[in-house]
C-alpha positions in Angstrom: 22.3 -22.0 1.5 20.7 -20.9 5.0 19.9 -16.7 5.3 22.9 -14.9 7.0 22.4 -14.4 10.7 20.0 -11.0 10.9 18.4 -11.8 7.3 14.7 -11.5 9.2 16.0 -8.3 11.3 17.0 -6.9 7.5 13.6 -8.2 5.9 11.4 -6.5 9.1 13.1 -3.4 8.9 12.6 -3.1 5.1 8.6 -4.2 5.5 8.6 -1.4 7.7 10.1 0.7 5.5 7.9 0.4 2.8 4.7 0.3 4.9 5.7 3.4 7.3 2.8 5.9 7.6 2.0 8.8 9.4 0.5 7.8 13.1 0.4 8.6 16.4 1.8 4.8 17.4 5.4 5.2 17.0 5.9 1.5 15.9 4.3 1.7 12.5 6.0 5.3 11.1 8.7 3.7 9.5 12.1 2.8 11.1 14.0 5.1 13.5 17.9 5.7 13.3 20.1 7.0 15.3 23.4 8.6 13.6 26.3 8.3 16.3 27.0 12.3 17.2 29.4 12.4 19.6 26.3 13.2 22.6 26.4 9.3 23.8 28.0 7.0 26.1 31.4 7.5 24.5 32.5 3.8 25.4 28.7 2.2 25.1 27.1 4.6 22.7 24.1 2.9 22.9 23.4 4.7 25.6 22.9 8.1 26.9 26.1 10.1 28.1 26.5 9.4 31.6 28.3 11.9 34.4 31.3 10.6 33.9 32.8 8.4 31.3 36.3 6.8 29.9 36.2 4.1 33.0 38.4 7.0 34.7 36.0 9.3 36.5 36.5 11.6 33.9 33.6 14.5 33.6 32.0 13.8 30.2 31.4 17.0 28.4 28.0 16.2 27.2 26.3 15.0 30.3 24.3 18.6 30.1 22.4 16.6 27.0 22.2 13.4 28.9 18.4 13.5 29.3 17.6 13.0 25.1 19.2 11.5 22.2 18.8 12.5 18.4 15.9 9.9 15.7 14.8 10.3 12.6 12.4 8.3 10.6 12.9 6.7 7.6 10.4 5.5 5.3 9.4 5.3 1.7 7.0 7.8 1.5 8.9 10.4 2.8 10.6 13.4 0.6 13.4 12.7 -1.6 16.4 14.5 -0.8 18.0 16.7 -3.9 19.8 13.6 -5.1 16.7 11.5 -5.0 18.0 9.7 -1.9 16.6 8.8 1.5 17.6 11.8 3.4 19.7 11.1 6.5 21.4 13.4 8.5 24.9 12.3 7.6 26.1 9.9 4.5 29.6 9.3 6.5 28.2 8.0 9.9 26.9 4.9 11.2 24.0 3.9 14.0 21.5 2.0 15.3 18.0 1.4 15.1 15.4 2.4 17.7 13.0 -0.1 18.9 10.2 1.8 19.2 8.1 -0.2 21.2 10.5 0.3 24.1 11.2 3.5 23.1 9.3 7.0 23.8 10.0 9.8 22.5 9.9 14.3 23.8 8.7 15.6 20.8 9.2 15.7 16.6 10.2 18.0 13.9 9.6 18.4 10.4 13.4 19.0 10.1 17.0 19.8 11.8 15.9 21.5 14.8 19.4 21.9 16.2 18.1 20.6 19.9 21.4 19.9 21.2 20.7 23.6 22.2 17.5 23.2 24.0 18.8 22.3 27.2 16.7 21.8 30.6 19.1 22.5 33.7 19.1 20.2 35.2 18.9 17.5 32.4 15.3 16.4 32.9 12.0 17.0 31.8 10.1 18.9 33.9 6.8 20.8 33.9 8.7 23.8 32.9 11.3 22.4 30.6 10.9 19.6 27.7 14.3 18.3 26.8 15.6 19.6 23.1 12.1 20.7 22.6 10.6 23.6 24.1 12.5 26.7 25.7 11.9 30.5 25.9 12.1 31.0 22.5 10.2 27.9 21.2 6.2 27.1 22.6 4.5 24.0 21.5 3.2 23.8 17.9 -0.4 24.6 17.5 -1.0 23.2 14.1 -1.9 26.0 12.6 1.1 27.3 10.9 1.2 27.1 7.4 3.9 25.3 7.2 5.1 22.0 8.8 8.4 23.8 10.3 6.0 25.7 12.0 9.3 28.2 12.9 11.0 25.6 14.5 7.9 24.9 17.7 8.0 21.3 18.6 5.4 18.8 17.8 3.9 16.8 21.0 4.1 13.0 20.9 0.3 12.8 20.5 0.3 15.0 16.9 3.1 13.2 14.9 0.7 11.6 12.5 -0.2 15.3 11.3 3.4 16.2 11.7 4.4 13.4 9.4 1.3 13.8 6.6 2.7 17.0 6.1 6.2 16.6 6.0 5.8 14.1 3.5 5.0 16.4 1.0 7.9 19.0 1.6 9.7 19.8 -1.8 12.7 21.3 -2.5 15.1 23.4 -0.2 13.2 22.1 2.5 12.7 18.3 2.0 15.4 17.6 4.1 15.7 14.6 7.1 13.0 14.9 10.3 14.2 14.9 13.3 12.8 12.8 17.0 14.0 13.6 20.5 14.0 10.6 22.2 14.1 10.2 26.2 17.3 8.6 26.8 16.6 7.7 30.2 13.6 5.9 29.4 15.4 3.7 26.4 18.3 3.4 28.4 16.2 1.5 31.3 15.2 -1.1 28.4 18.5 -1.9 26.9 19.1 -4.2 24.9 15.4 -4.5 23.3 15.7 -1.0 22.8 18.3 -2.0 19.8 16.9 -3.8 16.8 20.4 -3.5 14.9 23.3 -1.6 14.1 23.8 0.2 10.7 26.4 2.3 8.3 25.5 3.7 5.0 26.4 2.2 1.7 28.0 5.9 0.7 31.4 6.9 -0.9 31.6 9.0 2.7 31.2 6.4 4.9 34.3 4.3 3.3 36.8 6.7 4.1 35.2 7.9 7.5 37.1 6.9 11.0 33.6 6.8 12.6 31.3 4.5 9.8 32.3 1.0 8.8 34.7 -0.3 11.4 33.6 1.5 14.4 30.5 0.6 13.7 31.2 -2.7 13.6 33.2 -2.7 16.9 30.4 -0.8 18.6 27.9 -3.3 17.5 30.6 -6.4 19.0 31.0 -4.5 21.9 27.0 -4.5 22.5 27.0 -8.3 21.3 28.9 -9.5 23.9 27.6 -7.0 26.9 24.2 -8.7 26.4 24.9 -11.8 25.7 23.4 -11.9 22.3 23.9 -13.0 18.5 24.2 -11.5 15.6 21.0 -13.0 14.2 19.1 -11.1 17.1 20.9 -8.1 16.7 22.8 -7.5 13.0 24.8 -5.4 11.6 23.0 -3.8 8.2 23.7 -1.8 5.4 21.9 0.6 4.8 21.8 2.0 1.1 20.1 5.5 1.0 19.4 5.5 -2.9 17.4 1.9 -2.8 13.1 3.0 -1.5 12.5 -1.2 -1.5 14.8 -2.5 0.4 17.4 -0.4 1.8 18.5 -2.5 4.7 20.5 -5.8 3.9 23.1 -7.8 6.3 26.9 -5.7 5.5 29.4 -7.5 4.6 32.7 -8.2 6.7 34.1 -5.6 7.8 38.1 -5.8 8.7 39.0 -5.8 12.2 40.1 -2.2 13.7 43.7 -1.2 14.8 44.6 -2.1 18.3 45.5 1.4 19.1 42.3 2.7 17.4 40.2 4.7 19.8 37.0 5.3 19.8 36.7 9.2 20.5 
């Protein structure tokens, strides 16, 4: 019996997985997620939350955040979280992965850094103003803090590989998910090889979550047919959080939505 369509997708992503290390080229960390949040496109969210949205003219409400989405790494040598699992910022949400080799990114943490409120005005980076990175309260990280946190600073693009070497050895409260800032507009210009799949988690919360399985798979059919692609180019995966060899397989069916469901 022939692979199901995405099998190689599933079987690169997990070699990644297992082979992620800390380094400045973004392509070989591990594999980058992005949990759906509310701060995309809200009918292609994919993409970065435009001016105005719904088809309608309708002022989105996150447009002030349009100039960065959310990432975080996953890969096996990273901390445990206090179940043993791969930390992830939600166990009841769905995504898709980052291409990193058409993807850039503002800056890292070792952790939640809550950037949604590090806002440039206007959305942009600037000389002044690094979207959900810097602001008045938060310089650059020198590297010379004791800990990775390093009080919440922002780590530049070029010193993730020390950034990563020591959050892979944070322990308990604090060995929590990592967190990327990735320039929007910049992915946004290189859709669709920006996408390498779509994903849920294998979790008890994600079965009975509005936004995991099915919208997920609807999102991921609605991106199929906008580019004109396949399934075997870009799959749906599972994605189980408690397997560190191979957490990424192609998900089973998943039943059609409602009619009437809506997105947001």
């Amino acid at each position: 019996m022939p692979p199901p369509p995405g099998a190689a997708v599933a079987s690169r992503l997990n070699a990644r997985f297992r082979e992620g290390r800390p380094s400045a080229d973004l392509t070989i960390i591990g594999v980058m997620l992005h949990q759906f949040d509310e701060l995309e496109d809200p009918d292609r969210p994919w993409l970065r939350c435009p001016k105005f949205c719904h088809g309608i003219g309708q002022p989105c409400g996150c447009y002030f955040l349009s100039d960065r989405l959310s990432g975080q790494a996953v890969f096996a040598d990273m901390p445990k979280n206090n179940q043993g699992k791969i930390p992830t910022w939600s166990e009841k949400t769905g995504g898709f992965v980052w291409n990193m080799g058409s993807s850039r990114i503002h800056c890292a943490f070792a952790g939640d850094a809550g950037s949604r409120a590090r806002v440039c005005d206007p959305p942009g980076a600037t000389e002044q103003c690094t979207p959900g990175c810097t602001d008045e309260w938060h310089p650059w990280c020198d590297g010379n803090h004791p800990d990775v946190w390093c009080d919440g600073n922002p780590w530049r693009p070029a010193d993730v590989q020390p950034m990563l070497s020591q959050y892979r050895h944070r322990k308990a409260p604090y060995n929590t998910y990592n967190e990327f800032v990735i320039d929007a507009e910049y992915t946004d210009q290189r859709m669709p090889e920006a996408v390498e799949a779509f994903f849920y988690p294998m979790t008890s919360s994600c079965e009975t979550s509005s936004k995991c399985r099915a919208y997920v798979a609807r999102i991921h059919q609605k991106f199929l047919r906008e580019y004109r692609l396949d399934a075997d180019k870009v799959p749906l995966l599972g994605f189980r959080t408690d397997d560190w060899d191979n957490p990424f397989f192609v998900a089973p069916a998943v039943p059609p939505p409602q009619a009437d469901e809506e997105e947001y």
